[in-house]
Wavefront OBJ file of the C-alpha trace (Angstrom):
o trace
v 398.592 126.537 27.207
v 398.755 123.399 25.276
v 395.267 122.587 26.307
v 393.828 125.780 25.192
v 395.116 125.309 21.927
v 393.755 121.692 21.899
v 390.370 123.218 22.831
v 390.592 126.284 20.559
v 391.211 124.086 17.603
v 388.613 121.522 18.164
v 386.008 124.319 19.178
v 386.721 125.603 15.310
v 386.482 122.504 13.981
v 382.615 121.723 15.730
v 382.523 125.324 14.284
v 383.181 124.402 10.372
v 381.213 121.096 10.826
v 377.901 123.020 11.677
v 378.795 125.527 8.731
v 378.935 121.360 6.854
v 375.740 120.716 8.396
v 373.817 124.176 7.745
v 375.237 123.926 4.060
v 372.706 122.156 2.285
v 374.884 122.454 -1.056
v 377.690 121.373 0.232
v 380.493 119.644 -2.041
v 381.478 116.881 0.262
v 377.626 115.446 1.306
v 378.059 112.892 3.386
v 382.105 112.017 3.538
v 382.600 115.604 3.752
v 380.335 115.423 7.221
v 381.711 111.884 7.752
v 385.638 112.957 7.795
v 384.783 116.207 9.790
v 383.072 114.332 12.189
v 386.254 112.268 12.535
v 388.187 115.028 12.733
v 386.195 116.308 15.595
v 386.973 113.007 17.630
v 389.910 112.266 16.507
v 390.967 116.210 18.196
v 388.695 115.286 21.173
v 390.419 112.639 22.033
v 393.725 113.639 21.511
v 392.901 116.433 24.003
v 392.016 113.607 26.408
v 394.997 112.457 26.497
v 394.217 109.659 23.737
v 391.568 107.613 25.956
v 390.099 106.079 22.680
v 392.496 105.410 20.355
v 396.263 106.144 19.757
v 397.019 109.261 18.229
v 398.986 106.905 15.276
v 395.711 104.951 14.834
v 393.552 108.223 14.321
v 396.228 109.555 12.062
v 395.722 106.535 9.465
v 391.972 106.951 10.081
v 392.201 110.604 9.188
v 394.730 109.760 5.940
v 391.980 106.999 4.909
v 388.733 109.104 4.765
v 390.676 111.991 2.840
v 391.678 109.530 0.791
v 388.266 107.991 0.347
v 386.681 111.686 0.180
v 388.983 112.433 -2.523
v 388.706 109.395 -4.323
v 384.864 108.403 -4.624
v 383.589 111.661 -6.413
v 379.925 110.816 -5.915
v 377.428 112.053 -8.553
v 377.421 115.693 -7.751
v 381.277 116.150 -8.575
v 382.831 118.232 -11.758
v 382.154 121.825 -10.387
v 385.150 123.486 -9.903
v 384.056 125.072 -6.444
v 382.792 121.831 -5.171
v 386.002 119.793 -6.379
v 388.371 123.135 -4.570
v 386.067 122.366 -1.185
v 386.617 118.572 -1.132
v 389.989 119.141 -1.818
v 390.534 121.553 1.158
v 388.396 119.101 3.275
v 390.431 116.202 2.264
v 394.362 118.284 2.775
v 393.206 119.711 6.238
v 392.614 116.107 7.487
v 395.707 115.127 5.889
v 397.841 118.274 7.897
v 395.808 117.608 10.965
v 397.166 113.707 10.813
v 400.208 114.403 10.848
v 399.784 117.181 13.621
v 398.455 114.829 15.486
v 401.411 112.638 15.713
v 403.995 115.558 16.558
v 401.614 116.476 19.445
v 401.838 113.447 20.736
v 405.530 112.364 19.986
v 407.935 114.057 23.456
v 410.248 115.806 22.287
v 413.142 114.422 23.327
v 412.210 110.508 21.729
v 411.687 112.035 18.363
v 414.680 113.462 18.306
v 416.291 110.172 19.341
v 414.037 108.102 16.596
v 415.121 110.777 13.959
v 418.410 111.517 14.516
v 419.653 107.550 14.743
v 419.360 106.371 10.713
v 418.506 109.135 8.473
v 420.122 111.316 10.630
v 417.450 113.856 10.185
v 416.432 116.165 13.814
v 413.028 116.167 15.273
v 413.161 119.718 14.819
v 412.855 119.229 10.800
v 409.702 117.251 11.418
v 408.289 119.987 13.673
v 409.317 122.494 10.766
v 407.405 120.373 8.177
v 404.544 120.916 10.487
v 404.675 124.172 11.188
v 404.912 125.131 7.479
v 402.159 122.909 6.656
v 399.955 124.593 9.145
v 400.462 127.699 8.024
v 400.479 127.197 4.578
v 396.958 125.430 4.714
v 395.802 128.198 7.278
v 396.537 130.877 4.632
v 395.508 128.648 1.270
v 392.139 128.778 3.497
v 391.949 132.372 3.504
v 393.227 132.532 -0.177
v 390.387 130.533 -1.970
v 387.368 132.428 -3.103
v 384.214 130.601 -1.829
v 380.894 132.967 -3.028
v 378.544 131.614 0.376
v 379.395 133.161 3.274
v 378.897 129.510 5.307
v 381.446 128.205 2.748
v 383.642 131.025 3.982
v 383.598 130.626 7.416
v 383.666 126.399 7.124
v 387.184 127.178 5.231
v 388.213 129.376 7.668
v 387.392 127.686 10.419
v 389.051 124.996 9.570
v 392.607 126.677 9.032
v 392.193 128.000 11.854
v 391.741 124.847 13.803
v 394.645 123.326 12.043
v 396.845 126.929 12.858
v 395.953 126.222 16.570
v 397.144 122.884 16.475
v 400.427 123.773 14.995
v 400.649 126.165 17.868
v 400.424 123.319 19.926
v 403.154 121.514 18.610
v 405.209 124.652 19.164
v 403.919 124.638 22.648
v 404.847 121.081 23.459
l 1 2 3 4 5 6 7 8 9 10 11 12 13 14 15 16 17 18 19 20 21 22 23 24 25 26 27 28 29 30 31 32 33 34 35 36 37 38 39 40 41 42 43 44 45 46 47 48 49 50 51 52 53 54 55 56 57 58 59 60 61 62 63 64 65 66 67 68 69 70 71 72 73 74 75 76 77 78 79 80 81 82 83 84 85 86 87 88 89 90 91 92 93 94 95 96 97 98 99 100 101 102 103 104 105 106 107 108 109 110 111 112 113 114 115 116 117 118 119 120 121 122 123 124 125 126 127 128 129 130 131 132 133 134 135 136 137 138 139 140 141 142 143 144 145 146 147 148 149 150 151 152 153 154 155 156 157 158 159 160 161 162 163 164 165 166 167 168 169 170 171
């Protein structure tokens, strides 16, 4: 099952980076193809049981290039649809870093490394997941977008990061 849901949410992810590549307008340009792109490995791999990198060293990938995407508005920033895009770009990759850590994390050592100094249980991490998968799944329904291709890109994406929290859940 856990496999499915790896390949279900990287299938919508190719699907929202084609929507990003059939967009000629699209708020991101380049980073925005560049981070989904990385998102797209970064899934792949993870799927592969982590053959190319570790999923720790994809998460600070992903946190870098939504930082970077955020941060370097380019010369086509200041429209308030374009900024809302790049933003949900930039959050998604953010949510799907740390997803990608809780997939990969056993169970039974997080709970161990969580419940020794802080004294905090896995399960709150796995929580904090969940609710941020959801919560970005359903902010991705919730935002008006007037192109259709910008409507399925959005949705595609919370979708990919839903499936992903239904990993977790899956173990």
């Amino acid at each position: 099952m856990g496999l499915a849901l790896h390949l279900g949410a990287l299938g919508t992810t190719i699907l929202g980076g084609c929507c990003l590549l059939a967009n000629r307008r699209h708020a991101g340009g380049v980073r925005g193809l560049i981070l989904t792109l990385l998102m797209v490995v970064a899934m792949a791999d993870a799927a592969a049981g982590a053959v190319l990198l570790a999923p720790i060293a994809w998460s600070g990938l992903l946190l870098a290039g939504a930082v970077v995407s955020l941060a370097a508005p380019g010369r086509r920033a200041g429209a308030g649809e374009r900024r809302v895009a790049r933003a949900h770009e930039a959050i998604g990759a953010i949510v799907m870093a740390f997803l990608l850590i809780l997939m990969t994390v056993p169970a039974a050592a997080a709970e161990v490394a969580t419940s020794g100094h802080h004294g905090g249980p896995a399960s709150a991490l796995t929580a904090t997941g969940i609710v941020g998968a959801v919560g970005y799944a359903a902010a991705s329904i919730l935002i008006r977008r007037t192109r259709r291709v910008d409507r399925v890109q959005q949705a595609s994406m919370g979708l990919s990061v839903l499936l992903m929290g239904a990993a977790v859940v899956a173990g």
